[in-house]
C-alpha positions in Angstrom: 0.0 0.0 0.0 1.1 3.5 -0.9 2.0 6.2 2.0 -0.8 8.0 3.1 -0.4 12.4 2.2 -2.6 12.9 5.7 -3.7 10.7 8.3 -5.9 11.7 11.0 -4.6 11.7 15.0 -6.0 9.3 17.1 -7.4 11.7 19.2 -8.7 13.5 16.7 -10.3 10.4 15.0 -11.9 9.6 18.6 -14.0 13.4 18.6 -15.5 12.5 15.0 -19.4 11.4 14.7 -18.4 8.6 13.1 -16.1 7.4 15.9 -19.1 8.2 18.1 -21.9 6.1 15.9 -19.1 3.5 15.7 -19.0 3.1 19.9 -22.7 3.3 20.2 -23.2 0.5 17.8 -21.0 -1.4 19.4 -22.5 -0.9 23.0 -26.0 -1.2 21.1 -25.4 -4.6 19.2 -22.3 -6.4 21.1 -20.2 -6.4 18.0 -16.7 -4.7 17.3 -16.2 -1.8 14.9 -12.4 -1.1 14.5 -12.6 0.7 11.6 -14.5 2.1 8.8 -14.9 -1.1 6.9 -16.7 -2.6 9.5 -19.1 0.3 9.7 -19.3 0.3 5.9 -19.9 -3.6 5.5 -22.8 -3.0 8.6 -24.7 -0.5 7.2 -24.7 -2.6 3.8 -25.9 -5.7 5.9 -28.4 -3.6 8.4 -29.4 -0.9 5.8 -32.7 -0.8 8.0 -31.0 -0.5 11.0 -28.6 2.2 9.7 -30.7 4.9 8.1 -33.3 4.6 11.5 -30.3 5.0 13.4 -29.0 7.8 11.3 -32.9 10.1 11.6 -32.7 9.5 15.3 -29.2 10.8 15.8 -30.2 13.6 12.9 -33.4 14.1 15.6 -35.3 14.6 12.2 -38.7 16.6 12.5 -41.2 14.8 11.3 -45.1 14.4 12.2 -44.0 11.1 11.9 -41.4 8.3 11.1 -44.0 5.1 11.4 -42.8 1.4 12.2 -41.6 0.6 8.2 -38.2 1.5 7.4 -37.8 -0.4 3.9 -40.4 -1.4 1.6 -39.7 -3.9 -1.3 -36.1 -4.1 -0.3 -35.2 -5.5 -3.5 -36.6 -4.1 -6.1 -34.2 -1.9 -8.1 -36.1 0.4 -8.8 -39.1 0.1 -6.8 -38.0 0.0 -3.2 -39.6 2.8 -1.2 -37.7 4.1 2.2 -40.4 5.2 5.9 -43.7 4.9 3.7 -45.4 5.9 6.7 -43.3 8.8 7.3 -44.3 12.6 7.0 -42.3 15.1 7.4 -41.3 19.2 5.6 -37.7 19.3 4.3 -37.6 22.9 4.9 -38.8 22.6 8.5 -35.5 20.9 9.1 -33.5 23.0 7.2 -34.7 26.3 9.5 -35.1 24.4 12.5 -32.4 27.1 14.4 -33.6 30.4 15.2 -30.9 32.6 16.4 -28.7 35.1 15.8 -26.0 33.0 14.6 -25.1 33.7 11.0 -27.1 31.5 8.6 -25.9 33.1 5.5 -22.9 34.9 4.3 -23.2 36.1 1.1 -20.7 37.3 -1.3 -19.6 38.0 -5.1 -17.5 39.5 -7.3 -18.6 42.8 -6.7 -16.7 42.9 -3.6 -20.5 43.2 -1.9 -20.6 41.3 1.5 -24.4 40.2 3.1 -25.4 38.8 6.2 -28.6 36.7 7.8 -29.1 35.0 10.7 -30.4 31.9 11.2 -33.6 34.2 12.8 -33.7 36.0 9.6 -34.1 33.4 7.6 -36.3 32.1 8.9 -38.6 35.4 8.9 -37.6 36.4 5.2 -39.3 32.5 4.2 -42.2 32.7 6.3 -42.7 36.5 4.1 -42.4 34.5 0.7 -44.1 31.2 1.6 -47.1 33.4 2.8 -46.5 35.4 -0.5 -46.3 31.9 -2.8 -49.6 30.6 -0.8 -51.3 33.7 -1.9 -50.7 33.0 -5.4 -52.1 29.7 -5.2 -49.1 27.6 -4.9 -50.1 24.2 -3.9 -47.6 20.8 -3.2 -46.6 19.2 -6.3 -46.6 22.6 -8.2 -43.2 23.9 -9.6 -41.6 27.2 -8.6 -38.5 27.5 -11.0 -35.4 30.2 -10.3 -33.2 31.9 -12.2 -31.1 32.7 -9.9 -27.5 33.7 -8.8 -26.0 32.2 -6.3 -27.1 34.2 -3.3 -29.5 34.5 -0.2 -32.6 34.7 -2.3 -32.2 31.5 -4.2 -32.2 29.7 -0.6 -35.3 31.9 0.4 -37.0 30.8 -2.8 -36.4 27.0 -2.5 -37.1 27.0 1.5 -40.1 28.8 0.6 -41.3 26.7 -1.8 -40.4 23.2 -0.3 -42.4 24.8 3.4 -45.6 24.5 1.0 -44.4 21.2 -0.8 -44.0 22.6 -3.7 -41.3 21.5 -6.3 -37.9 23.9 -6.5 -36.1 23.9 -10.0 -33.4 26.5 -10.7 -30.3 27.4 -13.5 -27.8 29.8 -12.9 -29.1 33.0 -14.9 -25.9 32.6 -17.2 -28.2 30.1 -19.0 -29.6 31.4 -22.5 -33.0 31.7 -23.5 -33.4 28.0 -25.2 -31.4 26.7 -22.6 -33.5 27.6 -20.1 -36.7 26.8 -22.0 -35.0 23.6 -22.7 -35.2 22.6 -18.5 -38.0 25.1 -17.3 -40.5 24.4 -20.5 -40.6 20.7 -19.3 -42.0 21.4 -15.9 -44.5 24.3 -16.1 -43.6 26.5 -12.9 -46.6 28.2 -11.8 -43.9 30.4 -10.2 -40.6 31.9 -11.1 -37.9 33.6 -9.3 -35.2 35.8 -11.2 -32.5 38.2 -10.5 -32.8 41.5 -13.2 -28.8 40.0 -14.3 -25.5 38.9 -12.8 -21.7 39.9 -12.9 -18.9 37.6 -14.3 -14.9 38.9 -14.7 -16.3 42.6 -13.7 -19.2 42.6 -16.6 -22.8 43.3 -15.8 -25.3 40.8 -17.9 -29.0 42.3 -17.8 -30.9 39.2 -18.2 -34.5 41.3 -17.9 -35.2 41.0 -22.0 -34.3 37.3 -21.8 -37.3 37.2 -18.6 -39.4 38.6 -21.0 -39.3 35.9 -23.7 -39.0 33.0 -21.1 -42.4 34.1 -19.1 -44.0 35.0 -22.7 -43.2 31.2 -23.6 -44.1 29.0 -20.7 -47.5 28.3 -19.9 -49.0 28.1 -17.1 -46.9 30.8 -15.6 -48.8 32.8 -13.3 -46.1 35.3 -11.7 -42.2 36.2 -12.2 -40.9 37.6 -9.0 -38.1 39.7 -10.0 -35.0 40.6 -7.3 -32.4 42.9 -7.5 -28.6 42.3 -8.2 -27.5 44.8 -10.5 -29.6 47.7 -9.7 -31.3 48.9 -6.3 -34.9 48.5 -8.1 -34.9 47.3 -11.3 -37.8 48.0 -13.6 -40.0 45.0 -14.6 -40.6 46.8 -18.3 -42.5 43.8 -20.4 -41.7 40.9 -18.3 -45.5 39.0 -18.3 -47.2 38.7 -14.9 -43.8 40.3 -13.3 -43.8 41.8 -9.6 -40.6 43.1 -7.7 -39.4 41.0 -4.8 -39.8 43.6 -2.2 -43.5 43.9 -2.8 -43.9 40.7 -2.1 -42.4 40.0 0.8 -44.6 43.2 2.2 -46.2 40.3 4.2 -46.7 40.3 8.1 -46.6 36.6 8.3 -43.7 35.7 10.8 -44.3 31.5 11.1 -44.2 29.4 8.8 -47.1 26.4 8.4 -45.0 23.7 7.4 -46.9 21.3 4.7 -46.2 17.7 6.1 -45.8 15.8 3.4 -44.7 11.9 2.4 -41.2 11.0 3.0 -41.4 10.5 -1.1 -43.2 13.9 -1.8 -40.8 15.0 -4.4 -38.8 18.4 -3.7 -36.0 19.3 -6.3 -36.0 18.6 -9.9 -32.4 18.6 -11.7 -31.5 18.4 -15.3 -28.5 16.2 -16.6 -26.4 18.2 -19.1 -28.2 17.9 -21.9 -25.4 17.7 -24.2 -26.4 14.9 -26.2 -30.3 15.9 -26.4 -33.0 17.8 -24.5 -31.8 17.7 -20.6 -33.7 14.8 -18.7 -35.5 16.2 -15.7 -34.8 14.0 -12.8 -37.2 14.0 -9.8 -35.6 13.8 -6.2 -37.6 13.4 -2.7 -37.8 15.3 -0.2 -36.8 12.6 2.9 -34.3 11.0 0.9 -32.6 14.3 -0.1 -32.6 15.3 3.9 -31.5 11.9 4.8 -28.9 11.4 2.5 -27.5 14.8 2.7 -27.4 14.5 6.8 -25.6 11.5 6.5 -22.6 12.7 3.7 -22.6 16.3 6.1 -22.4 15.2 9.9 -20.5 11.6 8.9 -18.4 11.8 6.0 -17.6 15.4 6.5 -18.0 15.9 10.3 -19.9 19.1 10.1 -21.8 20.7 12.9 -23.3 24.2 14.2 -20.0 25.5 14.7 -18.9 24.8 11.2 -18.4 27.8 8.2 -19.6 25.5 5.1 -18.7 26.9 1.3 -18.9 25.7 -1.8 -18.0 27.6 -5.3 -21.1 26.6 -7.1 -24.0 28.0 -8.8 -27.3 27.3 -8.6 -27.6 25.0 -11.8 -25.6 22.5 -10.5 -26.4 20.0 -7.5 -24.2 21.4 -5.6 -25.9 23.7 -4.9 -28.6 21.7 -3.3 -25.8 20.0 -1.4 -24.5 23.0 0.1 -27.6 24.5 1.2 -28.8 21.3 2.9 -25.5 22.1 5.6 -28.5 24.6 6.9 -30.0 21.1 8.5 -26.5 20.6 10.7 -27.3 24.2 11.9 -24.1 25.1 9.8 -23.3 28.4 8.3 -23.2 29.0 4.9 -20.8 31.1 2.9 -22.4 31.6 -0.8 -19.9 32.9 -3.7 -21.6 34.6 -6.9 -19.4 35.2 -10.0 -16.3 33.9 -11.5 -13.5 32.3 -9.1 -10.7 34.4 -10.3 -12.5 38.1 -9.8 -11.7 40.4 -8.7 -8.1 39.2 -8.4 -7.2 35.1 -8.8 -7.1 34.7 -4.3 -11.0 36.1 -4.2 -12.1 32.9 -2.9 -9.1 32.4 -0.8 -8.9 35.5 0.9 -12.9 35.2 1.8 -12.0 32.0 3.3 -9.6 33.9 5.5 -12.0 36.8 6.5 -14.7 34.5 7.0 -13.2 31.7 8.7 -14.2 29.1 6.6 -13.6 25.2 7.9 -14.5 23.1 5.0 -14.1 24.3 1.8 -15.5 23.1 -1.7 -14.7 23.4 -5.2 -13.9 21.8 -8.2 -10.9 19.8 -9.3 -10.4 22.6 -11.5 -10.4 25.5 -10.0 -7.2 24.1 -7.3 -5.3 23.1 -11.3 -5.9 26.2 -12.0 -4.9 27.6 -8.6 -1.8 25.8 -9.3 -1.1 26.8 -13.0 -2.0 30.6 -11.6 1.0 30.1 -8.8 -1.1 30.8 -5.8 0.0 29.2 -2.5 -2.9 30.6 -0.2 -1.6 28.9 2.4 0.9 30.5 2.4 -0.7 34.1 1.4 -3.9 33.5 3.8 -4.3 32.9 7.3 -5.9 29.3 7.1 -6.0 28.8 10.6 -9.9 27.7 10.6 -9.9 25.7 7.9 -9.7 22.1 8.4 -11.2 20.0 4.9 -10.7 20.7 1.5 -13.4 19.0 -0.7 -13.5 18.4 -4.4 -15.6 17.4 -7.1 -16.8 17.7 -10.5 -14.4 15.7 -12.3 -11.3 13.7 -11.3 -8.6 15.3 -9.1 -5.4 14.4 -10.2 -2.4 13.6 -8.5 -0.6 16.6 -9.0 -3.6 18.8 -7.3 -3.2 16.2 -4.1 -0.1 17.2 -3.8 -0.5 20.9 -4.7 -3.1 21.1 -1.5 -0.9 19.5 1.3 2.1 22.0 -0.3 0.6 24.9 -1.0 -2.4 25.2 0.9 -2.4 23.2 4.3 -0.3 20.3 5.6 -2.9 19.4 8.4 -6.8 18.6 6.9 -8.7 16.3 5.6 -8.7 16.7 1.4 -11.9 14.7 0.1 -12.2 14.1 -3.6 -16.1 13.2 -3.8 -17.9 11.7 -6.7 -21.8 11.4 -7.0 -23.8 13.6 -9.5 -27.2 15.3 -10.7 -28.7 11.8 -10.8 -29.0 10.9 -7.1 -28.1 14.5 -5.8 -25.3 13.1 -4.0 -22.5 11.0 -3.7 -21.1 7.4 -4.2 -17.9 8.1 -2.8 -16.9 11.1 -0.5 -14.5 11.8 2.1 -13.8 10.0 5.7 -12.6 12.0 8.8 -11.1 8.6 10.5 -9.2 7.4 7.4 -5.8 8.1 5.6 -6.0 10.3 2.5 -3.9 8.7 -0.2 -2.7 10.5 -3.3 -5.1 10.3 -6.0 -7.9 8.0 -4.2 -11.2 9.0 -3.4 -10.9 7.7 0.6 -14.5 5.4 1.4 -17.0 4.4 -0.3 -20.3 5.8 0.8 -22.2 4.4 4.1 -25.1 2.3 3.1 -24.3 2.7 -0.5 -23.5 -0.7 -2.1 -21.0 0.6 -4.8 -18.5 -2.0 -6.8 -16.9 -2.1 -9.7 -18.1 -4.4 -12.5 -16.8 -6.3 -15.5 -18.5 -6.1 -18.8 -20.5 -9.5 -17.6 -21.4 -7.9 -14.3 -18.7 -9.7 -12.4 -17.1 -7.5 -9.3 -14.0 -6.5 -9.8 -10.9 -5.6 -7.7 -7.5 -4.4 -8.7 -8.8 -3.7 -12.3 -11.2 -0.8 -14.1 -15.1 -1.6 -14.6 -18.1 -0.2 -14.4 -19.0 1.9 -11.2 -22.7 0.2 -10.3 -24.7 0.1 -6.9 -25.9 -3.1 -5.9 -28.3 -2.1 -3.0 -31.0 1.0 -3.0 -30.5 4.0 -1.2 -33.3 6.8 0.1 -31.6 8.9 -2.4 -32.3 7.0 -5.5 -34.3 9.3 -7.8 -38.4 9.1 -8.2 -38.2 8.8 -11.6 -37.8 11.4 -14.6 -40.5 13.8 -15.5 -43.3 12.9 -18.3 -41.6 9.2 -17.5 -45.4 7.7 -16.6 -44.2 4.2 -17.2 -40.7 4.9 -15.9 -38.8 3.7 -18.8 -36.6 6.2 -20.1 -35.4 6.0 -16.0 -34.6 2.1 -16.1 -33.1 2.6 -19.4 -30.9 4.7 -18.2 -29.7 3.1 -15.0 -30.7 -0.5 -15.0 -30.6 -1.7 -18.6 -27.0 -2.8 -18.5 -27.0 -5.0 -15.1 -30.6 -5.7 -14.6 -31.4 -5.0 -11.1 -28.5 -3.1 -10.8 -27.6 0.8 -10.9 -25.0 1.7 -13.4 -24.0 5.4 -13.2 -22.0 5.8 -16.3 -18.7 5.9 -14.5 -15.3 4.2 -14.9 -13.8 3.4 -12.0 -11.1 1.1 -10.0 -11.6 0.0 -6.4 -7.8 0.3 -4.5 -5.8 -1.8 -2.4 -6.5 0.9 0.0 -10.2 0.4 -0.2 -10.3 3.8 -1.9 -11.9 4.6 -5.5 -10.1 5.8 -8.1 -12.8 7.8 -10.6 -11.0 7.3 -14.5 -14.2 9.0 -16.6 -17.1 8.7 -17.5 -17.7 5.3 -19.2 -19.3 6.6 -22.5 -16.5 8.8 -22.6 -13.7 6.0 -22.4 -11.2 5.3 -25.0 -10.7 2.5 -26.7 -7.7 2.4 -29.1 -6.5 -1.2 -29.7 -9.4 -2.7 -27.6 -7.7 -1.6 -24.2 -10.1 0.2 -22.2 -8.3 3.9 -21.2 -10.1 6.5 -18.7 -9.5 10.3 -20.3 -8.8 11.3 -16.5 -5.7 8.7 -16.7 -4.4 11.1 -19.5 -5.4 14.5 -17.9 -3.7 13.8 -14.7 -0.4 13.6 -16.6 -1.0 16.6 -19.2 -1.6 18.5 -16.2 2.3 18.5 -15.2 2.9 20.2 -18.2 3.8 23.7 -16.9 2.7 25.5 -20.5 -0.6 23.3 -20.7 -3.5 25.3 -19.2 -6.1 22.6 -19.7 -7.3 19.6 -22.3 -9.3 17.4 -23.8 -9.4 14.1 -25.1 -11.2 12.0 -27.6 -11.2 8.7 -29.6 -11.4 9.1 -33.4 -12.0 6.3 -35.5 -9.2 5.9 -37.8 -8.2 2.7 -39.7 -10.3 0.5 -38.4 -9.4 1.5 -34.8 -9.7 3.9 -32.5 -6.6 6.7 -32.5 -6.4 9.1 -28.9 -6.6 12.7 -30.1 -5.7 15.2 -27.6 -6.3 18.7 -27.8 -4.6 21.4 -25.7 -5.2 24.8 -24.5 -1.9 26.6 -23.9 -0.8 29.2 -21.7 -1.1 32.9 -23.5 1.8 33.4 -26.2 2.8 30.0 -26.6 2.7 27.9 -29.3 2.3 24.5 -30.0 5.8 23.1 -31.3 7.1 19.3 -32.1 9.8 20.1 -28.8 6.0 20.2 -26.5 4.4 17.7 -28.1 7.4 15.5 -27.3 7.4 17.0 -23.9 3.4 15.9 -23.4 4.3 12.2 -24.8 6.8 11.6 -22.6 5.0 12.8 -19.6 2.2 10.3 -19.9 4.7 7.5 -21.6 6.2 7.7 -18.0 4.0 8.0 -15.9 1.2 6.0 -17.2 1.5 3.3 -20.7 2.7 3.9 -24.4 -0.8 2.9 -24.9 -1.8 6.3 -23.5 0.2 8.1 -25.6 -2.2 10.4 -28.5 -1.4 9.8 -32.0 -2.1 13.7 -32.3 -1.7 16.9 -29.8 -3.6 19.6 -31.1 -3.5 23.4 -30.2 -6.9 24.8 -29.8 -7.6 28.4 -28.6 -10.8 27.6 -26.5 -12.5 24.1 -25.2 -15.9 23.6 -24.6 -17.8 23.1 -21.6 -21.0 22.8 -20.0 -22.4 25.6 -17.8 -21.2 23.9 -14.4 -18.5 24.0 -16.3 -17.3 20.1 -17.0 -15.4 19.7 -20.3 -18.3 17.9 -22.8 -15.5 15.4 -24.9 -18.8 13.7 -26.4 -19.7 16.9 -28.2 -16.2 17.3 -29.8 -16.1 13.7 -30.5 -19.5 14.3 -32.4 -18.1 17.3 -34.1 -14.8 15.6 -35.1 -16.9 12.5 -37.0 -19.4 14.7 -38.7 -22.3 14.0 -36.6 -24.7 16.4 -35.4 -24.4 18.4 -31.4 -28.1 18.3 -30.9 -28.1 20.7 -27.9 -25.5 23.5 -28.4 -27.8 25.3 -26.0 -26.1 23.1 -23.2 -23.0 24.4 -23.1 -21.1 27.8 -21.8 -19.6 28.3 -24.8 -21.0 26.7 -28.0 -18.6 28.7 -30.1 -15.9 26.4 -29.2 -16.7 23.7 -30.8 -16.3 25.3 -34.2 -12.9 25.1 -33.4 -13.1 21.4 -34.1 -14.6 21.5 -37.4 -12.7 20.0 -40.5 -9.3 20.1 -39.1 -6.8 19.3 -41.6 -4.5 17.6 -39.3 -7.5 15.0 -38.1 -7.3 13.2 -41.6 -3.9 11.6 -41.9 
């Protein structure tokens, strides 16, 4: 086994929940609980036992839990988790009332705004009081557009206290692309800042408003905040009335709707690169459940703890992040492009605010690295004890980078999950070593292995990533899925019975996870089986390589790697780099990862959460159609791969 980068103190280890849960079980049951893995394998074999265990220790408010824990235990999918249970997820979400910060809002504006956990509470009860009055009922939608601020997480609470279902997209999203999520659903409700900043530019989304109320029926009001001015005007927007004069309400409490542990609360979209975004349906209990579990467990968070995470609020993060509200956490929410005002922004908030665990992407800390920041070094730190990181793989290099540059002692969790079960597979552990380039546990009561192509479990060797068990946070279904199909098709068509999320992936000697791609994304050249993370976390050693991308073309027969680059500014793409990129992957990974071309591109292409879309170039480098340009940040990009001469020999 390889040396661990970090490794928790015993002591240390001892004051974690988990350590905690582990000593209760073992008083509670007679059995001995050393380590994680025995936690792990008992929640797999007592998944009844667990998640009971797991809402009394949460003290979840509830009307009530009722005696059933599991119903159809194994059907995949099918199995339903407390069907007798009734609960609000917003009740538990605002269940402090005090003066201690709730929210602290900032963006690139340099603008700084505070709420207690009091004033929260009062600003929902305003709009849920203003949202009843419009008619909003449970199982209608009430969609935002919506930076990432305090009243996106007034909106949703305020929605989900009246069962209603929350949907929202960052409002970077154009005008198809939002008609494209937002059309499917039918809010009777939606929620939208007048614009948003990004790299010191001010975006007036207010004409876009116009066109999206005009197009989606049903729509009965567009609240309208302001971001970029004090009172925006509402010029043509249909059926639009400013935020202010709707919170004019003198309703103080909130009547929480209690509602089925199934009631669904959040609908998400997958990417939508390859068609129309599928709408995915989560529950309310399961959300809460699940959420509690990855927070107070796998991350260790309680009241005390200052909780961030760079995201915006069209990407499940988001919905991650504000569920910290349930561990009586404080939040810290970031608006507007990581680097602005100056490339530390984020780092030096995390100073003045005295954040503890800290969340991003596995790109932003590369491209902390390529930028040359050490904020560790620039920053007091002192508070901040976990660095988490998701998104896409996190390559060796930025494991290192973290422990060098930004702190020696805390706990780095690269965590893997996604949009389709608003959470994850595999996350962090406080009581376990962190090795370099691992993913440290897989998930408590989550069943995950690695499969074969004949659905055989695999260890020491790449497969599919699959869940064998379900979970509370399984998703409901998709919406306009009556028969469920297009759901099962997706997940459970290749292992029947069995959840197949799309990923690549190699269980460790460590009992880590190693995350190499996304399956449909995997190259094939020879009929050897390559993960494009494999070739990024080498390519990112190269000091002059800013980011890239890689595809399989078809060629001869076969399949040929093709990797494209994005260089630093001024350079240029010259046989002496190319060489320089070969034989950094020839050493540190196989000849078979080597690409038979290194391309110079000026720009790649990425959605807006901003994951590089490799499908879509691979599309555009074959000839065949993008079907939802719409999708993506920048579809311009992807012009850059048309009919490149150097792609036919």
């Amino acid at each position: 086994m390889a040396d661990p980068l970090w490794q928790p103190s015993p002591e240390a280890i001892e004051a974690t929940r988990l350590a905690t849960l582990m000593r209760r079980l073992e008083r509670q049951h007679g059995i001995e609980m050393p380590d994680y893995a025995a936690l792990h394998a008992w929640s797999l074999a007592h998944p009844e036992a667990f998640w009971t265990q797991l809402w009394e220790d949460a003290d979840i408010i509830a009307e009530r839990r009722g005696e059933r824990v599991l119903e159809r235990p194994d059907a995949m999918p099918g199995a339903r988790w407390f069907p007798d249970a009734r609960l609000n997820f917003a009740e538990n979400l605002l269940r402090r009332r005090d003066a201690h910060p709730a929210l602290i809002v900032h963006d690139e504006r340099g603008r700084r705004r505070e709420l207690s956990h009091e004033a929260l509470y009062r600003q929902v009860a305003a709009l849920a009081s203003a949202l009843h009055d419009l008619g909003v009922v449970p199982g209608d939608r009430v969609a935002g557009i919506v930076p990432n601020g305090e009243h996106a997480v007034i909106a949703m609470l305020a929605a989900a206290s009246l069962g209603a279902i929350w949907s929202s997209c960052s409002p970077d999203f154009g005008v198809q692309g939002v008609l494209d999520r937002f059309g499917q659903i039918g809010p009777r409700v939606l929620i939208a800042a007048d614009g948003y900043t990004w790299n010191g530019k001010a975006i007036d989304i207010r004409p876009r408003l116009a066109e999206i109320a005009g197009a989606i029926d049903g729509l009965a009001r567009v609240v309208v905040f302001p971001f970029l001015a004090d009172a925006p005007e509402l010029g043509d927007i249909t059926g639009a009335v400013a935020w202010d004069d709707v919170l004019d309400h003198d309703a103080t409490e909130i009547d929480f709707v209690s509602l089925p542990f199934d009631h669904p609360l959040y609908l998400l979209y997958s990417s939508g690169t390859t068609g129309t975004p599928k709408a995915i349906l989560h529950s309310a209990g399961g959300t809460l459940l699940q959420h509690l579990k990855e927070h107070r467990l796998h991350t260790d968070l309680d009241p005390e703890d200052v909780l961030f995470y760079y995201t915006t609020c069209g990407w499940m993060m988001w919905n991650w992040l504000v569920s910290g509200l349930a561990s009586g956490a404080t939040l810290v929410l970031f608006d507007g492009a990581p680097f602005s005002p100056s490339p530390d922004a984020l780092w030096a908030m995390a100073e003045r605010e005295g954040i503890t665990v800290f969340g991003t992407s596995a790109r932003y800390l590369a491209a902390c690295e390529k930028e040359g920041l050490r904020p560790g070094h620039e920053h007091d730190l002192g508070a901040l004890r976990s660095v988490l990181s998701t998104g896409s793989a996190l390559s060796h290099a930025s494991f290192d980078y973290v422990y060098r540059d930004i702190k020696a002692d805390l706990l780095l969790a690269s965590i893997s999950g996604g949009t389709d079960i608003v959470s994850c597979f595999a996350l962090g552990c406080p009581i376990r070593p962190v090795h370099r380039g691992q993913i440290q546990c897989r998930g408590l009561a989550m069943a995950v292995d690695v499969y074969d192509d004949e659905g055989r479990p695999l260890r020491g060797d790449k497969g599919e990533l699959v869940c064998t068990q379900p979970f509370p946070a399984m998703p409901l279904g998709f919406w306009k899925d009556p028969d469920g199909e297009r759901y099962h098709d997706a997940y459970f068509s290749t292992f029947p019975g069995v959840w197949a999320h799309g990923d690549y992936a190699e269980i460790t000697p460590e009992d880590g996870l190693i995350i190499h791609g996304r399956s449909d994304a995997v190259l094939n050249p020879g009929g050897v089986r390559i993960g494009t993370a494999e070739i990024y976390r080498q390519v990112e050693k190269v000091e002059e390589v800013l980011e890239s991308l890689c595809i399989g073309q078809e060629w001869e027969d076969d399949i040929r790697v093709v990797l494209f680059v994005r260089l630093r500014p001024g350079l240029t793409l010259d046989d002496a780099l190319r060489d320089k990129v070969r034989q950094t992957i020839r050493a540190n990974a196989t000849p078979r990862h080597v690409p038979a071309k290194i391309l110079q591109v000026e720009d790649l292409p990425r959605t807006l959460s901003g994951k590089l879309v490799e499908l879509a170039v691979r599309n555009v480098v074959h000839g065949r159609p993008v079907r939802n340009r719409e999708a993506l940040a920048n579809p311009d990009a992807l012009s850059l791969f048309e009919d490149l001469p150097e792609l036919r020999d």
